[in-house]
Structures are given as structure tokens and as C-alpha cells.
C-alpha positions as CSV (number, residue, x, y, z in Angstrom):
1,X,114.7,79.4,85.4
2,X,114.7,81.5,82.2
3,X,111.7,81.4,80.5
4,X,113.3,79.9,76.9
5,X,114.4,76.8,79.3
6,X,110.5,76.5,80.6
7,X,109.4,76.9,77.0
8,X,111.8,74.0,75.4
9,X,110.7,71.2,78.4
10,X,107.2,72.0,78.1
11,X,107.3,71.8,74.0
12,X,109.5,68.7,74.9
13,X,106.8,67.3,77.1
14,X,104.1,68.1,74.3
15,X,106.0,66.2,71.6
16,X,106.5,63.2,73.7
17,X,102.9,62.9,75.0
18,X,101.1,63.5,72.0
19,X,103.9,62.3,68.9
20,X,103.3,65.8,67.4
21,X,107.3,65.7,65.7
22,X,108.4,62.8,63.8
23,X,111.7,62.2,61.3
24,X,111.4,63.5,58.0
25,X,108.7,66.3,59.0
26,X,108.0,69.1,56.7
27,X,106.5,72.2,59.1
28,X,105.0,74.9,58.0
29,X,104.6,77.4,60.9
30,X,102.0,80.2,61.1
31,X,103.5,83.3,61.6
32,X,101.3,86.3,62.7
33,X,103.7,88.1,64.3
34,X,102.3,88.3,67.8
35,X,104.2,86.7,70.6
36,X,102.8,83.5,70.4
37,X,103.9,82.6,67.0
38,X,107.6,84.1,67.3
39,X,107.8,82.5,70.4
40,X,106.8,79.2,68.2
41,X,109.3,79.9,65.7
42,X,112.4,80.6,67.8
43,X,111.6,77.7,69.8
44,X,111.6,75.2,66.9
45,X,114.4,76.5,65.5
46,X,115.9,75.7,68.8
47,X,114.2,72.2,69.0
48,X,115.6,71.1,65.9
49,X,119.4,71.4,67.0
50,X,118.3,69.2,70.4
51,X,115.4,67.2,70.1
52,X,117.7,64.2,67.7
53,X,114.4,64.4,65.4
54,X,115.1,65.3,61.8
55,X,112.4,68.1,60.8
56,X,112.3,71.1,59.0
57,X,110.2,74.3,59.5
58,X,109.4,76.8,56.9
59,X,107.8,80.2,58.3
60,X,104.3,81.4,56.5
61,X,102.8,85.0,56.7
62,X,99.2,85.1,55.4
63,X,98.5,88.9,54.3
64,X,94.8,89.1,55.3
65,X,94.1,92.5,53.6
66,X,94.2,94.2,57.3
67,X,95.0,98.4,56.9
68,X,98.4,98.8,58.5
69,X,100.0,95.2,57.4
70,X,103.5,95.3,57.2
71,X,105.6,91.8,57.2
72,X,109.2,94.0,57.1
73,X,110.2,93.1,60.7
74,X,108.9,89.2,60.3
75,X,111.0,88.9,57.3
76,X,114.4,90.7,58.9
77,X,113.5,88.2,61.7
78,X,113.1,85.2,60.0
79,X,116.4,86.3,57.9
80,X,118.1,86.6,60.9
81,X,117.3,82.6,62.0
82,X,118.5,81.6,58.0
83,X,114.7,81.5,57.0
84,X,113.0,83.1,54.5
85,X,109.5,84.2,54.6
86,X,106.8,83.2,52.5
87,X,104.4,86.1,52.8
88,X,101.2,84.7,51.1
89,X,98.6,86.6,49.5
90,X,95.1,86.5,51.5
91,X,93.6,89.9,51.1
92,X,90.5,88.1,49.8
93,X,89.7,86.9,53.3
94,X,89.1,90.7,55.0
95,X,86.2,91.7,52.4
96,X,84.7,88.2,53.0
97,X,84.6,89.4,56.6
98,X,83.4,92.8,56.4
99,X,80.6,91.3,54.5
100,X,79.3,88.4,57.1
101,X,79.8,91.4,59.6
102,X,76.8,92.1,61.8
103,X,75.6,95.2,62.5
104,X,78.9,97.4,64.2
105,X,79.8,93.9,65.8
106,X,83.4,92.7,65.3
107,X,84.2,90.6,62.5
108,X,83.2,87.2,62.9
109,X,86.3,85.5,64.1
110,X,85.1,81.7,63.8
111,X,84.7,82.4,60.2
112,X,88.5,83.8,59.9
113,X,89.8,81.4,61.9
114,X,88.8,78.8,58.9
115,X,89.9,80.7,56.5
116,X,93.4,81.4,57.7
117,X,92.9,77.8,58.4
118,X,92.3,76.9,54.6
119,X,94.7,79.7,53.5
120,X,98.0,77.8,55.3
121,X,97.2,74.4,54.4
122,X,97.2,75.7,50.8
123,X,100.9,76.5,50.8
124,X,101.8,73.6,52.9
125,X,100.3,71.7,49.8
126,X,101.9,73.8,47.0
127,X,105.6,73.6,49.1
128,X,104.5,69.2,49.4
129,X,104.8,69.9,53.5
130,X,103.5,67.2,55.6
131,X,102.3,69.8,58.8
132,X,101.5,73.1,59.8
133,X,102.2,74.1,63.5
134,X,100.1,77.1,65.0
135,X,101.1,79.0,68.7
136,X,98.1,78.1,70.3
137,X,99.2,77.5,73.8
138,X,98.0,76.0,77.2
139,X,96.1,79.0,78.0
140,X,94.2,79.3,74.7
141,X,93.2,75.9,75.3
142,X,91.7,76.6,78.8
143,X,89.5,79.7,77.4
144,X,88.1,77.2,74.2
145,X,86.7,75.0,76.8
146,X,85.3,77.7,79.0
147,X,83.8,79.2,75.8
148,X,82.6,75.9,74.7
149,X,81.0,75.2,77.8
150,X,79.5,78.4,78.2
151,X,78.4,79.2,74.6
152,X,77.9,75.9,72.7
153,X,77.0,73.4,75.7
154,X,79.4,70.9,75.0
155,X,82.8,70.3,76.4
156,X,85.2,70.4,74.4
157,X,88.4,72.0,73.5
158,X,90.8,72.1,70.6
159,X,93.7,69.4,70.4
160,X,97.0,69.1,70.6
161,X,97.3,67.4,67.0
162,X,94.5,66.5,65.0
163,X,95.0,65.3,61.2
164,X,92.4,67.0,58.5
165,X,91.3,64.6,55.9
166,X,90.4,66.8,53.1
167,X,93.6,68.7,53.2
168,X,96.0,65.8,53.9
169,X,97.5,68.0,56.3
170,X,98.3,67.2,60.1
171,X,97.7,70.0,62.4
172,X,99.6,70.3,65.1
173,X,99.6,73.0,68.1
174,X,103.7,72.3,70.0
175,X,102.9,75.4,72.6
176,X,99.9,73.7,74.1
177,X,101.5,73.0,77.4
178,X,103.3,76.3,77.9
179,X,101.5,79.3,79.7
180,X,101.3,82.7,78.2
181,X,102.9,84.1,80.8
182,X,106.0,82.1,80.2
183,X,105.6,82.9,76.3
184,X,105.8,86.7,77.6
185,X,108.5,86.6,80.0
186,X,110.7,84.6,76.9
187,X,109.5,87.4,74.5
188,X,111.3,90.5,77.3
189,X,114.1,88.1,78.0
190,X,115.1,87.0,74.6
191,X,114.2,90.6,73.3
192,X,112.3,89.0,70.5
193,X,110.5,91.2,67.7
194,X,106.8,91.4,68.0
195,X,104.5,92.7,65.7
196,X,101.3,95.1,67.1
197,X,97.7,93.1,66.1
198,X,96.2,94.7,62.6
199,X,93.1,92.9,63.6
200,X,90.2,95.1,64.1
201,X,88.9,93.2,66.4
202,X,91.6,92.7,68.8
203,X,91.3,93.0,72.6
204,X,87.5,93.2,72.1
205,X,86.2,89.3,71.8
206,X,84.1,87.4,73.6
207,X,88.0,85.3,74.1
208,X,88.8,88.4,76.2
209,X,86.2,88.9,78.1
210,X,86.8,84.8,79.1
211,X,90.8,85.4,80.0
212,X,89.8,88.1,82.4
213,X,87.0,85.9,84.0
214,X,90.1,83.6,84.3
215,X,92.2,86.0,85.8
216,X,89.6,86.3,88.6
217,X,89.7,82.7,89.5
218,X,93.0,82.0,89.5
219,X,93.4,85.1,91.8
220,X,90.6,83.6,94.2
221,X,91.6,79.8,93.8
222,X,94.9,79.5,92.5
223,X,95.5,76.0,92.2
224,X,92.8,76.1,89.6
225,X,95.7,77.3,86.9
226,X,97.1,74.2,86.9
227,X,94.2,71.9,87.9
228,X,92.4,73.5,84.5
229,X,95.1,72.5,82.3
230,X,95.6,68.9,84.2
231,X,91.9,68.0,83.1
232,X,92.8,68.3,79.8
233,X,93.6,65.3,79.5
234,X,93.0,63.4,82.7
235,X,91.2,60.4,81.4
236,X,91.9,58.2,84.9
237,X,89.2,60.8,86.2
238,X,86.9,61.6,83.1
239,X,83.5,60.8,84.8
240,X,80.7,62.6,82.8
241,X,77.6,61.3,82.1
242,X,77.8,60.4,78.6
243,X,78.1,56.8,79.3
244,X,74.7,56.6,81.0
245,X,72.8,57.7,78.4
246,X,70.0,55.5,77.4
247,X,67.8,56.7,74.8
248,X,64.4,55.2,76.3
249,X,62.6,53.5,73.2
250,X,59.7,51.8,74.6
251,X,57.9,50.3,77.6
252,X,60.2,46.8,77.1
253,X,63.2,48.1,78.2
254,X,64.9,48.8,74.6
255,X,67.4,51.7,74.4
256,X,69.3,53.0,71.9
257,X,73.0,53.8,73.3
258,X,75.5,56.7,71.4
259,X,78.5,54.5,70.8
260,X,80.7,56.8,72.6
261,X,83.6,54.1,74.4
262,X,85.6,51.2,73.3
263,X,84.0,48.4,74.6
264,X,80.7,50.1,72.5
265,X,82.9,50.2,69.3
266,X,84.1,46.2,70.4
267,X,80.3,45.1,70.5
268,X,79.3,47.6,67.5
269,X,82.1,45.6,65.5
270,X,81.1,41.9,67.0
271,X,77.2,42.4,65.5
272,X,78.3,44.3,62.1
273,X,80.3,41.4,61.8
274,X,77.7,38.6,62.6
275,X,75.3,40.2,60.5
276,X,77.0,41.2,57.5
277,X,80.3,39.6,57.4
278,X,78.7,36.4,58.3
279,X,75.4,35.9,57.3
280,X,75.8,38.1,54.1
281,X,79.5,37.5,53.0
282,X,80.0,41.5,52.9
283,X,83.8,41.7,52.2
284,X,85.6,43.0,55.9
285,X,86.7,45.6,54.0
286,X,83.6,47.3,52.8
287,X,82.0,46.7,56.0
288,X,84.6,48.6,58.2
289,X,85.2,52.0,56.5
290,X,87.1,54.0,58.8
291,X,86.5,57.4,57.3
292,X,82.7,57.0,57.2
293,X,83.0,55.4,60.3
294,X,84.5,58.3,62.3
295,X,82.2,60.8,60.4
296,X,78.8,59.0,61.7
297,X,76.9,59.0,64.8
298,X,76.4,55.5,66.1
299,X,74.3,53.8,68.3
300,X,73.6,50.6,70.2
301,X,70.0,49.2,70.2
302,X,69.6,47.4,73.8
303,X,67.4,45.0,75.3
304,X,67.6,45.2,79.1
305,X,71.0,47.6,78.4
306,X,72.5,44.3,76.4
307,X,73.6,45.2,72.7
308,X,71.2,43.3,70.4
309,X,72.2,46.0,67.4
310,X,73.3,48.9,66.0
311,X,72.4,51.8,63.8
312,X,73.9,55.2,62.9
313,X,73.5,58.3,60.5
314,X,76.2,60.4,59.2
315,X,75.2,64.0,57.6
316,X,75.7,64.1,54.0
317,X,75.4,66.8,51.0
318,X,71.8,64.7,50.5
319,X,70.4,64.6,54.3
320,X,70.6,62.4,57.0
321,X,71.8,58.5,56.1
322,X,70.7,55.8,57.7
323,X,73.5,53.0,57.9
324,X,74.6,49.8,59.4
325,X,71.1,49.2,60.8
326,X,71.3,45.2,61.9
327,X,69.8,43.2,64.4
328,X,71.4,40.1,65.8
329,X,69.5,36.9,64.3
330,X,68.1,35.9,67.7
331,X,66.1,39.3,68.0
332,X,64.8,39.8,64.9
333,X,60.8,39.5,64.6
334,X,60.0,40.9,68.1
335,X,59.8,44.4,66.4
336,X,62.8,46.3,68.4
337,X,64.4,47.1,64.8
338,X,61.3,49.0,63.6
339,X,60.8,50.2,67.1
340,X,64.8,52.1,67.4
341,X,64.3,53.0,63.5
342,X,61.8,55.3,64.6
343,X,63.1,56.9,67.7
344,X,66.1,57.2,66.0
345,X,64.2,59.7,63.0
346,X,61.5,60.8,64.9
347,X,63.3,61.7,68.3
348,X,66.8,62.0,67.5
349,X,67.3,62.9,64.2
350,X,64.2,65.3,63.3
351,X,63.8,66.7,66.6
352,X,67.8,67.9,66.1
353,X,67.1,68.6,62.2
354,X,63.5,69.4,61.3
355,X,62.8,70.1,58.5
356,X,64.9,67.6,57.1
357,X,65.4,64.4,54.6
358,X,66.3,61.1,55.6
359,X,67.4,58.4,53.8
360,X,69.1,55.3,53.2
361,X,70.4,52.7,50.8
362,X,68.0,49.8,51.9
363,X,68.4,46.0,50.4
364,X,65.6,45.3,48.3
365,X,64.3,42.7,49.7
366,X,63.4,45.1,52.7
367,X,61.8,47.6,50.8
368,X,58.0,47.1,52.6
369,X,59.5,46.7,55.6
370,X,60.8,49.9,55.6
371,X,57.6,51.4,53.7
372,X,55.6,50.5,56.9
373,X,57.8,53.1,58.7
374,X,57.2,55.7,56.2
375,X,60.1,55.6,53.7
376,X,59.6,55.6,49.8
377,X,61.5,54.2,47.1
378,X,63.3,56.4,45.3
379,X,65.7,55.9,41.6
380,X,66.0,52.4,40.2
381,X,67.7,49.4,41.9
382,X,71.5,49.3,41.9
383,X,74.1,46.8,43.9
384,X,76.3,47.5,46.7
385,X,78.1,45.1,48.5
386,X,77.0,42.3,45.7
387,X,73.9,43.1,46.9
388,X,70.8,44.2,45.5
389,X,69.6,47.9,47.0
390,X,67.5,50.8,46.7
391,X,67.8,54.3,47.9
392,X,64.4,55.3,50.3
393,X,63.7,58.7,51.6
394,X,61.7,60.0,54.2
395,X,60.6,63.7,54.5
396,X,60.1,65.8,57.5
């Protein structure tokens, strides 16, 4: 089969699984002129005249400030498809890297990645584009984790589509299930123009060094090339051990639990509900903010592993916050709040942190209660939620 054919399906595939291509898309593509992205390109372009999903793609060219750049043979390229190229400016973003270089390491590629990253979304903005699609492809994906798991222990990859809030920009990757060595055979059989890398760093990563470890073990164990990508997403056989973590918080049997699954999130709701909706007459829309909600790290206090409350703290410009600390009415008075309060700073948050300030936005009529844990009033009284508060602090 030629390699275009393999490309489409898998792209195909993508869009179905993950809803990366709707009607009325605006797409701005990221064209670097290495295989990947005119693979990208060409492949859209083909997309668009089968797929019976009305989108348009604009191609984007950031000039990085790289010795050597040249977008001539993007432009003639993208001329030949009926596109023209928007070559935009970003020669800041080379100095910024020469400056956070270390020592005669390369530049610091997690720091350009952002800022190409930030550079895009800027013209999708300015053109009022809805998207920006990048050629990160299955392969890519496979060496993230591997990195991940070797260098940041955590598992964890990028994603197919993922929507960033600040820029109002979804983010969407359609190669992620095509292999680069599909993506090469299409570049020799469809005698598409590639650009040579003006990266200084290229070829000499810590990425590269992870593909050829790769190479190895496909060569050794070869169904692992497709049993790495088929984990990706095989939730049916996800069986870490994140769901058996139980913070132990004392001697009776109380646990704090990171809210990590839906039936957490179902019983997180069911007590936020009892104890503010309920008992306090906090409007349902105050109480469930889903921004803030997805941006904090939750918990489940338990008695005996049964939920009995919750707490979390989401990272702000000012600290740590402490929010949505309840218990349920039929708890409260043994002392488990007080008791998963404290793990929570002193083993959790501080041990993670230190030094570090934590705080929260406690109702008033708490105020010694949460003095007795070491918190101090800080600023004058104000009213959230029609209720009185004050903002407490806690140093470390």
C-alpha cells in the first residue's frame, strides 16, 4: 500500500477516535519544514476534499532567528497547494535561548518548545482561527512517555487534542497514529520538499538518544512497536497503582485519597453538595467551578476507606490554597478534619513545597478553629458566597 493511503486512514482513525476535526474549523498548521509537518500539510489538504468535514487550514512558518533560515522552498510549496505562507517573525525566541543555555550544552529545548508554542497561537488569534495542528506523530508520542518515565517519574505522554485555556486555542496533533516510517516512505514516494533542520541542536537530544534505545527493542521484541502505541490509550487494561493510594493520617484508620477516578469525583460532588449546597445555600454554581476545579489537587478524607470529606489545594500566584475543606455533618467533632488538615500541609503540601505559604479563604466563624492548627488571620473580613470570610496564612 503506498504510504499517502496509510497516512490518510490512520489520520482518519485519529479524527474519529479523538473528534480532533469538526465543521467550520479554522487550522492553523505549524510548518517547520521537516518531514513531519509537510507530511501534515499535504495530508490535510488531502483530507479536506474526502473527509465531508468543512475546515480550512492556513500554513504558519515561525522564523526563530536560527543562522541559515530560509522559508523560499516552504513558500513555493505551499504556493503550489493554493496556500500562502504566513512566515511570522520570532527571532526574539533564539537569543532567549542562547541566554538560558548551560554551559556548551544544547539549547534548552523544553523552553523552545513553549515558545514556539506561544508564538503560533498568537497568529491563530490575530487571523480569529479556532486550532492549530502540529506533526507530532505516533512515534513522538512513544519517546515522551519513555522520557517521562525515565526523567520525570511520572507517566505520561502528550495528547492527541488538548484545549489551552489561556489562549482559547485547541491543540490538536492529526499524525499521532501514523509511524515515522510511514511519514518517510510518503515524503520519497510523493517527492515532497523537505527543509534540512536550522536547529543547533538537532540530532543531539536527550529525544535521540531515546529513539535509538527504541530501535533496539523493537529489533529484539518486535511486537513491542505496536503494543507501545496500543497502551496509549488502552484504558480496559490501565492497572497502576494510583487507585490504591491511601494517604495514612492516623492510628484510626483515616486516609486522605487523591481524587483521581469518577466514582471519586461522584462522591467529591455528593459531600460538596451536602455541605455547602445544602446546609449553606451556596449557589450550585459557585460551588462547582470547573476551571478551578480541574486546576486543583483533590482529595478524599476516609474513615475505614469510606469518603466522609474532601479537601484540595490548587497553586496560585500567592501559595498554596486550601479549598473545599468539608466534613459530612455526622463526622464532624471526632477531630478527622483537623487531623487530614494537617497531613495534608505538613506531609503533602510542605514536604512537596518547603519553603512555602499556605493559605485559605476561611469562614469566619472558623477562624480559632483554624488558629489551633497554626493559621493566622490575615486583611479584614470580606464575603464570598454570601458568606462572611477571612483570608489565613500559614508559613513554612
Amino acid at each position: 500500500m503506498k504510504a499517502i493511503r496509510t497516512i490518510l486512514a490512520c489520520i482518519r482513525k485519529a479524527d474519529n477516535k479523538y473528534n480532533l476535526i469538526n465543521h467550520g474549523d479554522k487550522i492553523v498548521i505549524g510548518l517547520s519544514g521537516g518531514k513531519d509537518s509537510v507530511v501534515l500539510l499535504y495530508s490535510l489538504y488531502l483530507y479536506q476534499k474526502f473527509s465531508h468535514t468543512d475546515f480550512i487550514i492556513q500554513p504558519v512558518t515561525l522564523d526563530l532567528g536560527f543562522d541559515g533560515f530560509d522559508a523560499t522552498k516552504m513558500k513555493e510549496f505551499c504556493q503550489s497547494l493554493g496556500y500562502e505562507l504566513i512566515v511570522h517573525d520570532s527571532r526574539e525566541v533564539y537569543p532567549i535561548l542562547k541566554a538560558h543555555q548551560e554551559d556548551d550544552k544544547h539549547l534548552p529545548c523544553s523552553i523552545c518548545s513553549r515558545m514556539k508554542k506561544a508564538a503560533i497561537n498568537k497568529v491563530a488569534n490575530d487571523l480569529g482561527f479556532n486550532k492549530v495542528a502540529f506533526a507530532h506523530h505516533a512515534d513522538d508520542a512513544i519517546e515522551t512517555l519513555m522520557m517521562n518515565e525515565i526523567y520525570g517519574a511520572r507517566i505520561a505522554s502528550f495528547t492527541p487534542k488538548m484545549h489551552l485555556e489561556k489562549a482559547n486555542i485547541d491543540f490538536i496533533r492529526p499524525l499521532v497514529l501514523c509511524r515515522e516510517n510511514d511519514i518517510i516512505r510518503m515524503v520519497k514516494e510523493e517527492n515532497l520538499p523537505v527543509s534540512d533542520s536550522h536547529c543547533p541542536a538537532d540530532k543531539t537530544t536527550t529525544r535521540e538518544d531515546i529513539k535509538n534505545m527504541l530501535k533496539d527493542i523493537y529489533k529484539k521484541y518486535p511486537s513491542s512497536k505496536d503494543n507501545f502505541l496500543t497502551m496509549m490509550d488502552n484504558y480496559f487494561k490501565n492497572e497502576l497503582w494510583d487507585d490504591e493510594i491511601y494517604y495514612h493520617v492516623s492510628q484510626d484508620n483515616l486516609t486522605l485519597k487523591p481524587v483521581l477516578k469518577k466514582n471519586d469525583e461522584i462522591y467529591v460532588r455528593d459531600i460538596r453538595t451536602k455541605c455547602y449546597i445544602e446546609e449553606q445555600n451556596c449557589p450550585i454554581w459557585e460551588e462547582f467551578e470547573t476551571e478551578k476545579d480541574l486546576a486543583s489537587n483533590e482529595f478524599l478524607i476516609c474513615l475505614k476507606e469510606k469518603p466522609i470529606g474532601t479537601i484540595r489545594y490548587r497553586v496560585t500566584d500567592e501559595g498554596y490554597k486550601i479549598e473545599r475543606f468539608a466534613i459530612l455533618k455526622e463526622y464532624r467533632n471526632f477531630g478527622y478534619g483537623k487531623k487530614a488538615l494537617k497531613y495534608l500541609c505538613d506531609e503533602i503540601i510542605a514536604a512537596r513545597y518547603n519553603p512555602c505559604r499556605i493559605y485559605m479563604h476561611a469562614q469566619s466563624r472558623l477562624k480559632d478553629y483554624y488558629a489551633s492548627l497554626g493559621f493566622t488571620p490575615i486583611g479584614e473580613e470580606f464575603m464570598e458566597a454570601n458568606i462572611p470570610h477571612i483570608e489565613m496564612e500559614k508559613l513554612y
